[in-house]
Backbone as a printed PyTorch tensor [residue, N CA C, xyz], in Angstrom:
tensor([[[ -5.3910,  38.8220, -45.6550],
         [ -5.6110,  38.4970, -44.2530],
         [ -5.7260,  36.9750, -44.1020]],

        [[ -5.1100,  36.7280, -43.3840],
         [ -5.0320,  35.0580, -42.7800],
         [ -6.1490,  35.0610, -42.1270]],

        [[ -6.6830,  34.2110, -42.4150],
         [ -8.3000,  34.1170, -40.8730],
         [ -7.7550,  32.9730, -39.9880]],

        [[ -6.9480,  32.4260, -39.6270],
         [ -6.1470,  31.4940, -38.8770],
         [ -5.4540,  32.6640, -37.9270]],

        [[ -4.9020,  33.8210, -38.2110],
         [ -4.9990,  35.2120, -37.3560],
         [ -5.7050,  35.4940, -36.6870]],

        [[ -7.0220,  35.1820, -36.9840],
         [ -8.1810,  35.4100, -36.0260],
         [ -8.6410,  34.6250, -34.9660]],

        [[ -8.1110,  33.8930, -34.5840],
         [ -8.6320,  32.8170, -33.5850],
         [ -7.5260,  32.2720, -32.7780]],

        [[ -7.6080,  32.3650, -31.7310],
         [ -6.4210,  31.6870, -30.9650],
         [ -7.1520,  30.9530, -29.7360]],

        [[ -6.1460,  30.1940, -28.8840],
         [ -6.8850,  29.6590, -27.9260],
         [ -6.8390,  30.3690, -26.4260]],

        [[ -7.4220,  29.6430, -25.7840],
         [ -7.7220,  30.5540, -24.1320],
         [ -6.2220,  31.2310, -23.9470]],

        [[ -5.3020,  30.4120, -24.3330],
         [ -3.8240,  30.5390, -23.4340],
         [ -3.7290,  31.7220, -23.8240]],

        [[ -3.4350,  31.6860, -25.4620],
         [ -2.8510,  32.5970, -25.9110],
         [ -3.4840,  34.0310, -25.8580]],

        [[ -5.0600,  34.1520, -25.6390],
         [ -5.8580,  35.3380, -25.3000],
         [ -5.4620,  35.8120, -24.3260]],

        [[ -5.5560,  34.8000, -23.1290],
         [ -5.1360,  35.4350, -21.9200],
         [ -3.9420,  35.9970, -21.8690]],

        [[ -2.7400,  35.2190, -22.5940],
         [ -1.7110,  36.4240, -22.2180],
         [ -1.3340,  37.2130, -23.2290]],

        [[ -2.6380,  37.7730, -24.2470],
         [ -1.9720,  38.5200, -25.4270],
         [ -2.5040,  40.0990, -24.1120]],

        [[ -4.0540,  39.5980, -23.7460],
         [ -4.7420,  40.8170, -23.1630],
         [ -4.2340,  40.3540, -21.5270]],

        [[ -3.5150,  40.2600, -21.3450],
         [ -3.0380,  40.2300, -19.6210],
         [ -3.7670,  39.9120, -19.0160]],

        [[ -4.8660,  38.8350, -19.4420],
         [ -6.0780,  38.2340, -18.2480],
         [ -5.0760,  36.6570, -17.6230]],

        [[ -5.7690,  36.7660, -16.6270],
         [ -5.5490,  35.2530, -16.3250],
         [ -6.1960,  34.3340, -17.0480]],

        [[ -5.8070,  32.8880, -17.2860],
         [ -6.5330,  32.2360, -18.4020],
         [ -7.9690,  31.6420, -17.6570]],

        [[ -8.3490,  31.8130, -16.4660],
         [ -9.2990,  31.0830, -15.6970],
         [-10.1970,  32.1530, -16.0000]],

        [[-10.2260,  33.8520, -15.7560],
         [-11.0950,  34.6730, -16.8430],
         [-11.2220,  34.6590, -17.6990]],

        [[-10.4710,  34.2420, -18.7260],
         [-10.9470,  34.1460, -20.4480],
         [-12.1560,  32.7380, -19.8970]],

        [[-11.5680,  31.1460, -19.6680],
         [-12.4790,  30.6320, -19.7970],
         [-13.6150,  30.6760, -19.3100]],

        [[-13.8420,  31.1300, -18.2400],
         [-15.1480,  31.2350, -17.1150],
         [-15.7000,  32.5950, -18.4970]],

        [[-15.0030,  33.0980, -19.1640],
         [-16.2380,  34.2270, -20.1490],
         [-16.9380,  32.9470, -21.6740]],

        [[-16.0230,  31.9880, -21.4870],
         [-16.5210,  31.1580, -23.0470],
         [-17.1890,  30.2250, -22.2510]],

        [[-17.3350,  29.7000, -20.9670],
         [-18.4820,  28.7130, -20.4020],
         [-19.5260,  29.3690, -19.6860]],

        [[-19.0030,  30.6790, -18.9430],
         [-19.9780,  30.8250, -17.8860],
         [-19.5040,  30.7540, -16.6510]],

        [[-19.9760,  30.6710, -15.2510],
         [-20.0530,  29.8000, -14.3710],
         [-20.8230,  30.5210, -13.0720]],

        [[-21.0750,  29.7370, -12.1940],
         [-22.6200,  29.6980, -11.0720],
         [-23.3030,  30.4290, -11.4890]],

        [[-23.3560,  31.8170, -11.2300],
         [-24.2900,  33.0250, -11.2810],
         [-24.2920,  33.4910, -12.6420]],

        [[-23.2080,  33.3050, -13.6210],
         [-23.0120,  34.4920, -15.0090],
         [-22.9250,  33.7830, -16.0970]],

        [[-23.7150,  34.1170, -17.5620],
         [-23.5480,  33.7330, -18.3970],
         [-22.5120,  33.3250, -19.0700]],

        [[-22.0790,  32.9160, -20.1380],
         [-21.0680,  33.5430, -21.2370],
         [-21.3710,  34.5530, -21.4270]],

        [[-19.9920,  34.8900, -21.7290],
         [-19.8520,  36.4480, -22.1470],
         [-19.5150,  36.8060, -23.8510]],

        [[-19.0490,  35.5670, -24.2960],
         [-18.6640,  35.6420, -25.7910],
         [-19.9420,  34.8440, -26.4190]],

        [[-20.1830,  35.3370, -27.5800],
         [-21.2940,  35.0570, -28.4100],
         [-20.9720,  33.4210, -29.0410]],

        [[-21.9940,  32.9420, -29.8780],
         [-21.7070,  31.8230, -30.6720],
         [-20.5530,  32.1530, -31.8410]],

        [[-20.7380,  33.2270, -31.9770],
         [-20.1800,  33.0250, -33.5030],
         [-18.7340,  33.9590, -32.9260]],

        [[-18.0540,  33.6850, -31.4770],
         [-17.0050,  34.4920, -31.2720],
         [-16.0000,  33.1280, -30.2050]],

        [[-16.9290,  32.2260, -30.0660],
         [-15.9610,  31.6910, -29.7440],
         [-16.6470,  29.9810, -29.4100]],

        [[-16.0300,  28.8650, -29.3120],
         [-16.1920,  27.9030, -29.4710],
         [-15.3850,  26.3390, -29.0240]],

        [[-16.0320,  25.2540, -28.0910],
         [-15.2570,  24.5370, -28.0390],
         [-15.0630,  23.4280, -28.7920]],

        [[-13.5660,  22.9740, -29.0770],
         [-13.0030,  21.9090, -30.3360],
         [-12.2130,  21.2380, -28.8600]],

        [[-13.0230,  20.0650, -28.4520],
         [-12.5120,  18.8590, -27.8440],
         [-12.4510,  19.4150, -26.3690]],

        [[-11.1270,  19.3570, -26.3770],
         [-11.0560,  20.2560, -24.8050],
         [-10.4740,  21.7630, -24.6390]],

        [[-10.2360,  22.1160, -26.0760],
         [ -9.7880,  23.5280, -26.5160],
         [-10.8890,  24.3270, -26.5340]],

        [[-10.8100,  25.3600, -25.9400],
         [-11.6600,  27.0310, -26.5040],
         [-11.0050,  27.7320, -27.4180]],

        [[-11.4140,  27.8820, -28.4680],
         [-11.2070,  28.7820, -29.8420],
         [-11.9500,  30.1090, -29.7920]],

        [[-11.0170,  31.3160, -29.5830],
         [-11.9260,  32.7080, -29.5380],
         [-11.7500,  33.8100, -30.3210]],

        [[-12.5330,  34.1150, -30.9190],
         [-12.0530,  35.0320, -32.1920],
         [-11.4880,  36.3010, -31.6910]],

        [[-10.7420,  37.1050, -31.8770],
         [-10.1310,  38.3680, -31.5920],
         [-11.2350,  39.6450, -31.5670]],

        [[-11.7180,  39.4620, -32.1880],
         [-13.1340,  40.0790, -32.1230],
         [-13.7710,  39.9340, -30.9850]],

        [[-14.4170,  38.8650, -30.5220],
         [-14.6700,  38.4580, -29.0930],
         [-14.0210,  39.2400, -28.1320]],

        [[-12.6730,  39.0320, -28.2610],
         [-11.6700,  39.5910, -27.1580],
         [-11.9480,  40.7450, -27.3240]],

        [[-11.5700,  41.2440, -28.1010],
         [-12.0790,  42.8990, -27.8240],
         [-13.1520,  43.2900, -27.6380]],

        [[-14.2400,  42.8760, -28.1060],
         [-15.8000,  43.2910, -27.4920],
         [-16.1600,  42.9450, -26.0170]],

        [[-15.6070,  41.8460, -25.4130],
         [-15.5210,  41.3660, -24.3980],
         [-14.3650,  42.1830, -22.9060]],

        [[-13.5070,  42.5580, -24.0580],
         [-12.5390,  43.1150, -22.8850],
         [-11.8530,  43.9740, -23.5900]],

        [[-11.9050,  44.5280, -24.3280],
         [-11.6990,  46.0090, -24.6430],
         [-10.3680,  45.8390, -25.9490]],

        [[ -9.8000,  46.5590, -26.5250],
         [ -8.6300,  46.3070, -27.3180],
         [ -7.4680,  45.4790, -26.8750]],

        [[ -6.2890,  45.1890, -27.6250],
         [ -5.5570,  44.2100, -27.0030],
         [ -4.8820,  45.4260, -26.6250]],

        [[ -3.8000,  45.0500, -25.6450],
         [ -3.5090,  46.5330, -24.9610],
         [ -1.9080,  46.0030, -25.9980]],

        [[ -1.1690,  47.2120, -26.2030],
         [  0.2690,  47.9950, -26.6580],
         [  0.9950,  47.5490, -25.8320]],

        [[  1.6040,  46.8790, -24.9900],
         [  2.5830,  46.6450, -24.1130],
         [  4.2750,  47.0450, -24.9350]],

        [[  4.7040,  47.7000, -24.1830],
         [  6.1880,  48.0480, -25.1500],
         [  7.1290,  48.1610, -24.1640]]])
């Protein structure tokens, strides 16, 4: 297993799981009323990038969906 597999950034979350990318980030900052939604150890910012583990994504928003 590659662990470089495991982590991708907002973009690529959002369109692996069909979110818009403004829901992935508003779940790794927060915003007005709502926490984060991803834990420390699921996701993280490097500069102006969000790094989110796949794990995250799915605990957060369910499996990546099958699109075919």
């Amino acid at each position: 297993m590659n662990v470089l597999d495991e982590v991708m950034t907002v973009a690529e979350a959002a369109e692996r799981w069909g979110k818009a990318s403004i829901t992935v980030r508003q779940a790794c900052t927060g915003y007005k009323k709502a926490t984060p939604r991803f834990r420390e150890d699921e996701a993280r910012q490097s500069g102006a990038t969000w790094l989110i583990t796949v794990a995250g994504m799915t605990r957060v928003f369910g499996p990546e969906p099958d699109y075919q």
